[in-house]
Residue, then its C-alpha position, 0 to 999 in steps of 0.5 A: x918890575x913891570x909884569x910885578x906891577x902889571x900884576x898889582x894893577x888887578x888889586x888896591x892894595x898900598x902900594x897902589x894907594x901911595x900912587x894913587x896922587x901921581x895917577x889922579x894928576x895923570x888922569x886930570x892931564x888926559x882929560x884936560x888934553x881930551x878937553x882941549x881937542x873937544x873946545x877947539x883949542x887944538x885941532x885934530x888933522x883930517x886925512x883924505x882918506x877914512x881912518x880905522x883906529x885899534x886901541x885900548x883903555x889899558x896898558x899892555x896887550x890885549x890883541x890889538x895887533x892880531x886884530x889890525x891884521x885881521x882888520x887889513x888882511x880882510x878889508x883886502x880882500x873886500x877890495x880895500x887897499x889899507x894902510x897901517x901906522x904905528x907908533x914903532x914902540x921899543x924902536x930906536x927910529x925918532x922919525x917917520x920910518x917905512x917898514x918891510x918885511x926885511x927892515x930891522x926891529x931894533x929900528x922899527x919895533x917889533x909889533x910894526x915889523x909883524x904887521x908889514x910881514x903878516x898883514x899884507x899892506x904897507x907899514x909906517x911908524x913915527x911917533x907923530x902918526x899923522x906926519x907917518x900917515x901923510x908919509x904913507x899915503x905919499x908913498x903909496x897913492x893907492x891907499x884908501x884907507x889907514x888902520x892906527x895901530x894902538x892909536x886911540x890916544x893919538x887925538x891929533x890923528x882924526x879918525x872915522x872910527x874907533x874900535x877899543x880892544x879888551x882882554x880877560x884883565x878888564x879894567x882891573x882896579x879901575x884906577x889910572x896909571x901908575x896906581x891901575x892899568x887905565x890910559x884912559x877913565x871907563x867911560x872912554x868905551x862908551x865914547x869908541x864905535x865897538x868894542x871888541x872883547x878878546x878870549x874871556x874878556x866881560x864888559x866893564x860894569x856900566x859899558x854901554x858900547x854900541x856895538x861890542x864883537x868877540x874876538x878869540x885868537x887861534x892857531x893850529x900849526x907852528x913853523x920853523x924860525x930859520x924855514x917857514x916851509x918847515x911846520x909841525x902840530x903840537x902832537x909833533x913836539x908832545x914828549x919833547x924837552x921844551x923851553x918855551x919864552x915869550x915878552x909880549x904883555x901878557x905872557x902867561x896868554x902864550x904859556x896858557x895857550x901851549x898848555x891848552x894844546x897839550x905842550x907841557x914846557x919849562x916857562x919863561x916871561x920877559x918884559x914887554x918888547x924886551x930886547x933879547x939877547x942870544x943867551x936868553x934864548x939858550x935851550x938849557x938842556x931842551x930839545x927844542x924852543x918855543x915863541x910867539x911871532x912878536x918875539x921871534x922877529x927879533x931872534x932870527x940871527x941867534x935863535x937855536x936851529x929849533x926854534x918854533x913860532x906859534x902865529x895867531x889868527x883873530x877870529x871875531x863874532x860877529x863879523x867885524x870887517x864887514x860892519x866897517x866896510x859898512x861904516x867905509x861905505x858911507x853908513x854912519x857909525x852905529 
């Protein structure tokens, strides 16, 4: 139901138009609360320390979570101790929850359980980011500054910068939810500090970013869920029976991808941050089955011996993380 409608968010078609009332009071709602904020009626909470926000105007993927990796991995490596919140989507946790590399995506969520193993720095979620945010910085002192993972419309959470992320849907029909895919009205991009097109992705007519970066998601080498330390290139699987799966929010992405490195493999999408079971991973006569990271998180005790994970690297031009260091160093943001 959900990719069915995903879909239909590219198009105006009658469906969308017999939405089209519930997404204008949706629409009315989110600028009333923007409204509230820019008054003074409600007050966003000021951390110590800068916050970076990764988010977007849509719903579904568009890379916000290799981008955030990316974004602490490399400020690491600057000198920076980063931190990372989110949400915790599609975890059962109703508080703050720290992550590890060892905690469990049924309670903490998918996406925040790839963060803590891949991105090197300690991961909080909570449904109230400030109250995971404070819980962060409590817990690691060191912390000089926070990544809000999908945080763009958490406007209690104040931030020093906004980095909105779109892939090759856009905008689709322009219109917002549940009629389109908007969170937020266009002109919202116009508002963050840069935009960051990924793969394909064009600007939405109009934008007027300020500083707009492309990113491209890359990988070269799979790796064996039960063994890191067994990997193999796509020649490796060439001529073998594949059964390749993937819920993230655009599937078709990954499937492209495998396609691309020349994988010819039986496909098939599940809904975003699906809860999968141990028959749906069965290989149905394949040699072997093939996943994105987000996924195979949650498989690890019941994925098939052959099971290989594809991880995914941003690559982005210009360079993104030095422009932010440039705005953490004190220069105001362009």
């Amino acid at each position: 139901m959900s990719q069915w409608l995903a879909s239909g968010w590219q198009r105006r078609g009658l469906l969308n138009a017999v939405l089209l009332p519930i997404a204008l009071v949706f629409a009315l709602a989110v600028r009333l609360r923007r409204l509230a904020y820019r008054l003074g009626w409600r007050t966003a909470e000021k951390l110590p320390v800068p916050v970076v926000v990764v988010g977007n105007i849509t719903a579904g993927g568009s890379g916000k979570t290799p981008l955030a990796i990316h974004l602490a991995r490399s400020l690491s490596g600057c000198g920076w101790r980063p931190g990372i919140v989110s949400r915790g989507y599609g975890g059962s946790a109703t508080g703050v929850e720290a992550v590890s590399v060892s905690s469990e995506a049924a309670l903490v969520g998918d996406e925040p359980l790839l963060l803590a193993r891949r991105a090197g720095c300690p991961v909080f979620v909570g449904r109230d980011r400030v109250a995971a945010a404070r819980a962060l910085l409590a817990a690691h002192p060191d912390c000089n500054v926070v990544i809000a993972d999908d945080g763009l419309q958490h406007l209690r959470l104040a931030r020093d910068l906004e980095i909105v992320v779109l892939d090759e849907r856009g905008i689709g029909n322009g219109w917002p939810l549940p009629a389109g895919p908007l969170r937020e009205c266009p002109s919202r991009i116009d508002e963050a500090h840069a935009l960051v097109l990924n793969g394909a992705a064009l600007p939405p007519p109009g934008a007027r970013s300020r500083c707009l970066f492309r990113m491209q998601l890359s990988s070269s080498r799979f790796y064996n869920l039960h063994d890191a330390r067994r990997s193999c290139a796509a020649e490796d699987l060439r001529g073998r029976s594949l059964r390749a799966l993937a819920g993230i929010g655009q599937p078709g992405r990954f499937f492209r991808q495998l396609e691309e490195m020349g994988l010819c493999a039986r496909t098939q999408a599940f809904p975003d941050h699906h809860a999968f079971q141990p028959s749906d991973l069965a290989l149905q006569g394949a040699d072997a089955l093939l996943m994105t990271e987000k996924d195979a998180v949650k498989c690890e005790t019941f994925a098939p011996p052959e099971t290989w994970v594809l991880p995914v690297e941003a690559q982005l031009e210009p360079d993104l993380v030095q422009w932010v260091v440039e705005k953490l160093n004190g220069s105001p943001p362009a």
